[in-house]
Residue, then its C-alpha position, 0 to 999 in steps of 0.5 A: x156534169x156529164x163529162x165529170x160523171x163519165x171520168x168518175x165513172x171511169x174511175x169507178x170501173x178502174x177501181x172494181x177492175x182492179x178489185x175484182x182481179x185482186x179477188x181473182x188473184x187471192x182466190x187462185x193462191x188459195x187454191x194452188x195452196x189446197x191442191x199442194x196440201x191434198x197433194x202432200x197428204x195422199 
C-alpha cells in the first residue's frame, strides 16, 4: 500500500507541477500582452 500510495503521490506532484507552471506560463502571456498594449498607447 505504501508503495502504491508514494507512485500515486508521485503522480499527484507531477500533475500540480505541470498545473502550476502551465499557470505561470498564461500568467506571464497575459502580462507581456499588457505591457505591449500600455507601450502602444503612450
Amino acid at each position: 500500500d505504501l508503495e502504491r500510495s508514494a507512485v500515486g503521490l508521485d503522480k499527484y506532484l507531477i500533475e500540480w507541477r505541470r498545473h502550476s507552471l502551465e499557470t505561470a506560463e498564461r500568467e506571464i502571456a497575459w502580462l507581456e500582452e499588457m505591457i505591449q498594449s500600455e507601450r502602444k498607447s503612450s
